[in-house]
PyMOL CGO cylinders between C-alpha atoms (Angstrom):
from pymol import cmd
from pymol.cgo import CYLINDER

trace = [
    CYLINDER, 102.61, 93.23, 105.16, 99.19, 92.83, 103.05, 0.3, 1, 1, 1, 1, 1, 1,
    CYLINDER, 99.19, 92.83, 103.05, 98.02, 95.96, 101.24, 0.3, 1, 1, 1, 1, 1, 1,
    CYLINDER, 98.02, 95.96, 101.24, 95.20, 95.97, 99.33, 0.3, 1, 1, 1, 1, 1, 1,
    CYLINDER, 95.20, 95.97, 99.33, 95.22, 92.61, 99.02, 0.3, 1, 1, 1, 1, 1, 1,
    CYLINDER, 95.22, 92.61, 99.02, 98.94, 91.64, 98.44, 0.3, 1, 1, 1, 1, 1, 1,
    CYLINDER, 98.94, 91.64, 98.44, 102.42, 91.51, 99.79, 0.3, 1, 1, 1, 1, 1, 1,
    CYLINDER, 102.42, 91.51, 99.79, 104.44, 94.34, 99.93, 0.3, 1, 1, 1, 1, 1, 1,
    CYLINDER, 104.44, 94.34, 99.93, 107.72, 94.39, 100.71, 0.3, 1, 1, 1, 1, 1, 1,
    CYLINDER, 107.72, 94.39, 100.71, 110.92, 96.34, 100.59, 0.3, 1, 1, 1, 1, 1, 1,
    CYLINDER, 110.92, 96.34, 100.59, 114.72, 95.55, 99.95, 0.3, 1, 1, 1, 1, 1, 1,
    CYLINDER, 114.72, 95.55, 99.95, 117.30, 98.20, 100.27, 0.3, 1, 1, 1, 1, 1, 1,
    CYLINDER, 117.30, 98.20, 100.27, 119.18, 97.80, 96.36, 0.3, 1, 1, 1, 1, 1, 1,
    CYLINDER, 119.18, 97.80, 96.36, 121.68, 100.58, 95.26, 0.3, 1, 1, 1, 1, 1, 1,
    CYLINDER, 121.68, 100.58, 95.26, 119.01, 101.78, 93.09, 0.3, 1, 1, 1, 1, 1, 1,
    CYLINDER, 119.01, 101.78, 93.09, 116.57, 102.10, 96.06, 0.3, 1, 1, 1, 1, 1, 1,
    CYLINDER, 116.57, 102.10, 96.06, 119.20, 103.49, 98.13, 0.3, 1, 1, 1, 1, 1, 1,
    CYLINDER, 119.20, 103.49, 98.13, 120.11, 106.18, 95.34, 0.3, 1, 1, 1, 1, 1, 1,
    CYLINDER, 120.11, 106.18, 95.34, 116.82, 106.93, 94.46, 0.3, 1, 1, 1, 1, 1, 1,
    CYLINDER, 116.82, 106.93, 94.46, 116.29, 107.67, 98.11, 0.3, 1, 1, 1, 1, 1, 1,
    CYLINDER, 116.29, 107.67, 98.11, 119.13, 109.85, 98.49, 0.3, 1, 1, 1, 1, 1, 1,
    CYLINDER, 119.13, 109.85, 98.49, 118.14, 111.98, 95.52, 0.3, 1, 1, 1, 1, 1, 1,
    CYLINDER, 118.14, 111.98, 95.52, 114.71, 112.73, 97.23, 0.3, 1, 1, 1, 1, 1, 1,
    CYLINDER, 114.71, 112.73, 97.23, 116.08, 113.76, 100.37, 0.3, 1, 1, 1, 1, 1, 1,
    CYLINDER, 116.08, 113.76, 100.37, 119.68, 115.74, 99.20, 0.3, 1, 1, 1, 1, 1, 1,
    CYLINDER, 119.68, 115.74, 99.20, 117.89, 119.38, 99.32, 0.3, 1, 1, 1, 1, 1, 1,
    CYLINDER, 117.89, 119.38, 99.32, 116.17, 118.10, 103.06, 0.3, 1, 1, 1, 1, 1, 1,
    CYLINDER, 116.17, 118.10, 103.06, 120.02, 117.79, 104.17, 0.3, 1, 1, 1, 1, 1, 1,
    CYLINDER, 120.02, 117.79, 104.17, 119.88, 113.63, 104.30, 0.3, 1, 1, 1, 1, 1, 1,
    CYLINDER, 119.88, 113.63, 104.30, 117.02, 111.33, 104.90, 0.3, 1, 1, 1, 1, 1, 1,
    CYLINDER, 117.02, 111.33, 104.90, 116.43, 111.51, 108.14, 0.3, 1, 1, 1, 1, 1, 1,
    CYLINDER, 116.43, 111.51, 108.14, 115.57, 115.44, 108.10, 0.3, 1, 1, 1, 1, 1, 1,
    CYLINDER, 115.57, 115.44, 108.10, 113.69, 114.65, 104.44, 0.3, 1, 1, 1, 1, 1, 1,
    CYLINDER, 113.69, 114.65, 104.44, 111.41, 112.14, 106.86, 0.3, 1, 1, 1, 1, 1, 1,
    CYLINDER, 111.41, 112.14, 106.86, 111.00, 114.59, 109.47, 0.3, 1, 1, 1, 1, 1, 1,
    CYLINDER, 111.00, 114.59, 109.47, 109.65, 117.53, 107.21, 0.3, 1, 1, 1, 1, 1, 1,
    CYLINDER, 109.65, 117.53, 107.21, 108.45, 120.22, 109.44, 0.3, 1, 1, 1, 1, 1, 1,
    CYLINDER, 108.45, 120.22, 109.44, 104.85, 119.85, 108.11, 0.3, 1, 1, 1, 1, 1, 1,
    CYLINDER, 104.85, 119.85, 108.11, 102.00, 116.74, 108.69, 0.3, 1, 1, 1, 1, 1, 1,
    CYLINDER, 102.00, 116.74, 108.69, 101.51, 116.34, 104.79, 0.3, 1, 1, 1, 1, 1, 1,
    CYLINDER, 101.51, 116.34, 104.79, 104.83, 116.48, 103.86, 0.3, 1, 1, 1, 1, 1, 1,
    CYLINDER, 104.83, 116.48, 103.86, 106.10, 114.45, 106.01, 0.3, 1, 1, 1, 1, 1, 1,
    CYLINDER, 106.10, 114.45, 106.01, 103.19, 112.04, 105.28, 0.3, 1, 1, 1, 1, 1, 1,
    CYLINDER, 103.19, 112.04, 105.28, 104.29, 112.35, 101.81, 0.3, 1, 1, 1, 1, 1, 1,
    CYLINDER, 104.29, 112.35, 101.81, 108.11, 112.48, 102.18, 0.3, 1, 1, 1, 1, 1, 1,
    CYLINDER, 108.11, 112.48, 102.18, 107.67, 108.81, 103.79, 0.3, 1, 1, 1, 1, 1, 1,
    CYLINDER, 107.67, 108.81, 103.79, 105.37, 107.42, 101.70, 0.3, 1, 1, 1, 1, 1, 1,
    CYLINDER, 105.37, 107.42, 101.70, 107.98, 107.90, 98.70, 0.3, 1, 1, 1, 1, 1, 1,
    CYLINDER, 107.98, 107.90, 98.70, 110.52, 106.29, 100.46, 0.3, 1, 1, 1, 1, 1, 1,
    CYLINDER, 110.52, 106.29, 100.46, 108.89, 103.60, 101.35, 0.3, 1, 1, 1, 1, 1, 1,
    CYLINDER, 108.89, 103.60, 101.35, 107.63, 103.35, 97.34, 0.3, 1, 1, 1, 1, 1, 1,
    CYLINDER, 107.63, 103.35, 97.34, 111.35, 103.46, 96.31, 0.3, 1, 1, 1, 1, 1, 1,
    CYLINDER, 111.35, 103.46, 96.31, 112.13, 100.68, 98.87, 0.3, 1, 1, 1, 1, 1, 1,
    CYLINDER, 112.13, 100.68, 98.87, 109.38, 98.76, 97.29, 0.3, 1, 1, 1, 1, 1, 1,
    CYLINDER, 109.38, 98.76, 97.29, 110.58, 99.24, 93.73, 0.3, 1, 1, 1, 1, 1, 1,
    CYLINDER, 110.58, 99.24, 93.73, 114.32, 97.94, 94.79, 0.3, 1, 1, 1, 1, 1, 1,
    CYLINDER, 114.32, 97.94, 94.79, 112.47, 94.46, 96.26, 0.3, 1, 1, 1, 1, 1, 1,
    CYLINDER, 112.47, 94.46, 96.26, 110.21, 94.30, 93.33, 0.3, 1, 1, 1, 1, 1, 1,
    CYLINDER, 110.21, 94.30, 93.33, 112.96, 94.63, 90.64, 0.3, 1, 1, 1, 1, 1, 1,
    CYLINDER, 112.96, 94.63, 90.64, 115.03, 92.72, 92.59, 0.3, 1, 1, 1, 1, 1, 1,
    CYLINDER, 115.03, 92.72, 92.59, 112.34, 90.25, 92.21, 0.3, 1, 1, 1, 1, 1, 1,
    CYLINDER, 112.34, 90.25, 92.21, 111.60, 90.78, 88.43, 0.3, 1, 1, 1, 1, 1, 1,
    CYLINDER, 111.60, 90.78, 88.43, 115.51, 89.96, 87.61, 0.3, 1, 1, 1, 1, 1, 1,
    CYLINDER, 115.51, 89.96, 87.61, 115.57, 86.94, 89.72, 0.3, 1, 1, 1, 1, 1, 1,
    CYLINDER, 115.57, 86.94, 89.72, 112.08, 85.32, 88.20, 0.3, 1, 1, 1, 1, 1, 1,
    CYLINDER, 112.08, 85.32, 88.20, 113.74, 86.61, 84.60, 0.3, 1, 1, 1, 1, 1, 1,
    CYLINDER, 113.74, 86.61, 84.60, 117.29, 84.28, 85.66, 0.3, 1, 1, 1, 1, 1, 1,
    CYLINDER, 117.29, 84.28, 85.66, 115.02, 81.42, 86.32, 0.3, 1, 1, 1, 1, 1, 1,
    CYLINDER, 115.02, 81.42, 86.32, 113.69, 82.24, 82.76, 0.3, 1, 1, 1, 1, 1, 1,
    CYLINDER, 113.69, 82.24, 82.76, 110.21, 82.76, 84.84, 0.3, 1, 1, 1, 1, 1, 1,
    CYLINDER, 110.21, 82.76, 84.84, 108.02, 86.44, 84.42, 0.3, 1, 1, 1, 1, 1, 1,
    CYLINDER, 108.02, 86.44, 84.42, 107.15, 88.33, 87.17, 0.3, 1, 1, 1, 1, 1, 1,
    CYLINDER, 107.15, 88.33, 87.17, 104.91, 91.56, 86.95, 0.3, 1, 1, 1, 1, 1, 1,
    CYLINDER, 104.91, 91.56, 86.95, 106.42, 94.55, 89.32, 0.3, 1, 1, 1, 1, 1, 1,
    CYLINDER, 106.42, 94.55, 89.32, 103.50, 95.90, 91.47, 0.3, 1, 1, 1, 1, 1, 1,
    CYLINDER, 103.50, 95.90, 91.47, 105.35, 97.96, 93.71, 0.3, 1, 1, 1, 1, 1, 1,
    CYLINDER, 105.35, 97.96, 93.71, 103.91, 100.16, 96.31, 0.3, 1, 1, 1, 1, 1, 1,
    CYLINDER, 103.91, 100.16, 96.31, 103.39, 103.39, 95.16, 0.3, 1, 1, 1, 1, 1, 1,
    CYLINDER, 103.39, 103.39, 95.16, 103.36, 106.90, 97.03, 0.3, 1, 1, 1, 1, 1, 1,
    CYLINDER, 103.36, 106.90, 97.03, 99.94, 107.57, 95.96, 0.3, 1, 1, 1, 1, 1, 1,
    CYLINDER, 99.94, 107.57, 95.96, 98.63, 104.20, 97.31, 0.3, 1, 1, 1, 1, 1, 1,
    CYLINDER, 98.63, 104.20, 97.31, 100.68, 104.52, 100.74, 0.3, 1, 1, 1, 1, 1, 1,
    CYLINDER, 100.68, 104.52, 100.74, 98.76, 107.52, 101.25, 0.3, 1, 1, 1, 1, 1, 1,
    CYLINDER, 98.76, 107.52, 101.25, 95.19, 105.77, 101.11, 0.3, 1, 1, 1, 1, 1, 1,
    CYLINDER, 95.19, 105.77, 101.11, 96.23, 103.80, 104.00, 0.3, 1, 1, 1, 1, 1, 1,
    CYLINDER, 96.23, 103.80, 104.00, 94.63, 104.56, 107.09, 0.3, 1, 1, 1, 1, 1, 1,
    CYLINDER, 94.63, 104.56, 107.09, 96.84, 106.65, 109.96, 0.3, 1, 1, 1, 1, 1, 1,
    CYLINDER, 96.84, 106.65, 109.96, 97.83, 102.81, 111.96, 0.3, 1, 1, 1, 1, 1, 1,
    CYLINDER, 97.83, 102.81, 111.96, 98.19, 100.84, 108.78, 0.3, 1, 1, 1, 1, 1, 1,
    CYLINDER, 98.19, 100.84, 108.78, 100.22, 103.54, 107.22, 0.3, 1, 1, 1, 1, 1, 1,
    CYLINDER, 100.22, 103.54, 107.22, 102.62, 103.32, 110.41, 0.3, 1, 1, 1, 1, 1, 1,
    CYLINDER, 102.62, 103.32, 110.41, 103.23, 99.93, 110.50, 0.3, 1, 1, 1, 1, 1, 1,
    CYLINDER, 103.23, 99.93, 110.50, 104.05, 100.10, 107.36, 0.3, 1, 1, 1, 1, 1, 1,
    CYLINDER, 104.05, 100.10, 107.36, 106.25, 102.79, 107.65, 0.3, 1, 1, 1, 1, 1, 1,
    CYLINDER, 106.25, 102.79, 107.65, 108.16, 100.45, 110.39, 0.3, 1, 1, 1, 1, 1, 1,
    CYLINDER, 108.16, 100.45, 110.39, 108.67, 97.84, 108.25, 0.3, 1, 1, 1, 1, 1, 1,
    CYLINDER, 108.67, 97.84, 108.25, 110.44, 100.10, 105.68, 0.3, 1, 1, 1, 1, 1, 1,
    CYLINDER, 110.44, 100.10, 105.68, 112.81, 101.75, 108.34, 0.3, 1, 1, 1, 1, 1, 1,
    CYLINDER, 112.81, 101.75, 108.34, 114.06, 98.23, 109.42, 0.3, 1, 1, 1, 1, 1, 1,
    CYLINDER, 114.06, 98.23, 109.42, 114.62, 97.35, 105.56, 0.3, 1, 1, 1, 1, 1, 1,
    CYLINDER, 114.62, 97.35, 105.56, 116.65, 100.23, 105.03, 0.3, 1, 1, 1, 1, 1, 1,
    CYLINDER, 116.65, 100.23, 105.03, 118.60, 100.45, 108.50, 0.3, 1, 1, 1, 1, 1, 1,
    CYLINDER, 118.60, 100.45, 108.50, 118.88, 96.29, 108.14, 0.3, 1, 1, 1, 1, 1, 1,
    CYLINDER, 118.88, 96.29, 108.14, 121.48, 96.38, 105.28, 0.3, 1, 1, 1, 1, 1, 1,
    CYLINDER, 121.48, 96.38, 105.28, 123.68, 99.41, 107.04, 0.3, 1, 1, 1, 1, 1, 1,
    CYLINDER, 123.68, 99.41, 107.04, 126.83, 98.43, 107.80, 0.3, 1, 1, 1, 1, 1, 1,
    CYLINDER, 126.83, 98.43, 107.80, 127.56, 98.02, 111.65, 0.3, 1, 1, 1, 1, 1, 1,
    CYLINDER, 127.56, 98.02, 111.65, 130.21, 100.81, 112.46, 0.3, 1, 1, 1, 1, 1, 1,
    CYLINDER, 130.21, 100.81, 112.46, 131.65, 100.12, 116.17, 0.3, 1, 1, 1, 1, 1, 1,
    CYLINDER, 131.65, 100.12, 116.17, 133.99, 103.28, 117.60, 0.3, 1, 1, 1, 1, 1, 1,
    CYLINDER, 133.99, 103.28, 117.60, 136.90, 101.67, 118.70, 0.3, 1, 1, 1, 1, 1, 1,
    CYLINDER, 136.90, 101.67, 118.70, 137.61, 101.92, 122.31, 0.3, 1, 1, 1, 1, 1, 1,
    CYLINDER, 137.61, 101.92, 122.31, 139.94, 104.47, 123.45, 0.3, 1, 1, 1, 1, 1, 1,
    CYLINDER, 139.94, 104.47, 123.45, 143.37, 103.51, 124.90, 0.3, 1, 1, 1, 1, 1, 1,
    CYLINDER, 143.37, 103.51, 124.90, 144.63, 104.96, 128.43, 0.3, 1, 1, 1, 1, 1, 1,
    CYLINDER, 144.63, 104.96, 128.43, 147.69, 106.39, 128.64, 0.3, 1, 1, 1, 1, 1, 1,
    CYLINDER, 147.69, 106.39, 128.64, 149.94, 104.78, 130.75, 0.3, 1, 1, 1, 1, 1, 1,
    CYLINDER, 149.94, 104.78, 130.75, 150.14, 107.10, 133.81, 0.3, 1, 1, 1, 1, 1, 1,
    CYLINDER, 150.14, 107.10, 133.81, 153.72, 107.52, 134.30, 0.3, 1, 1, 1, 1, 1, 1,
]
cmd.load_cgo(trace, "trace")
C-alpha cells in the first residue's frame, strides 16, 4: 500500500514476530494487546505492530540488497507516521498487516476423532 508517497509493506521475520510479542506479553498475547479497552490505545497498540511488521520486511530487504552487494536505505513505517493516517487509510492498512502476520502461521488441523466401535 502507498503511504506518503511509497510502498509499505510488512513480512512476518522472527525479529518482527519477537518484537511483537514483547509489546503485547503484559496485554496477555497480541490479540488482547490489539484490542486495548481504550480508542487511543488501541489506535496506538496497532500502529506499533504494524511498524514492527514493517521493520522485519524492510531489514529483510536491507540484507538481501547487501547479498547482492547492492544498498538499500530502511524506511520503515513508523508508529508515529501510522497514526497521521486518516481513520479508512489507517484500516486498510491495518488489514494488510493482519494478513502478513496470520499468512506465515502454521496451519494446525485437529485431527478427527475416531468412533468407538459400538460393540
Amino acid at each position: 500500500m502507498t503511504i506518503h508517497g511509497r510502498e509499505v509493506t510488512f513480512k512476518k521475520t522472527v525479529g518482527a514476530a519477537c518484537a511483537i510479542e514483547k509489546l503485547s506479553e503484559t496485554a496477555g498475547g497480541v490479540r488482547a494487546y490489539l484490542n486495548s479497552k481504550t480508542y487511543s490505545e488501541q489506535q496506538e497498540h496497532c500502529a506499533a505492530f504494524m511498524e514492527e511488521l514493517s521493520k522485519g520486511a524492510e531489514e529483510a530487504l536491507f540484507w538481501e540488497a547487501y547479498n547482492r552487494g547492492e544498498q538499500y536505505q530502511v524506511k520503515p513505517l513508523t508508529s508515529s507516521e501510522a497514526l497521521t493516517l486518516e481513520n479508512a487509510e489507517f484500516n486498510a492498512l491495518f488489514v494488510e498487516a493482519v494478513v502478513a502476520w496470520q499468512g506465515d502461521a502454521p496451519e494446525i488441523k485437529a485431527k478427527a476423532e475416531k468412533k468407538a466401535d459400538a460393540q
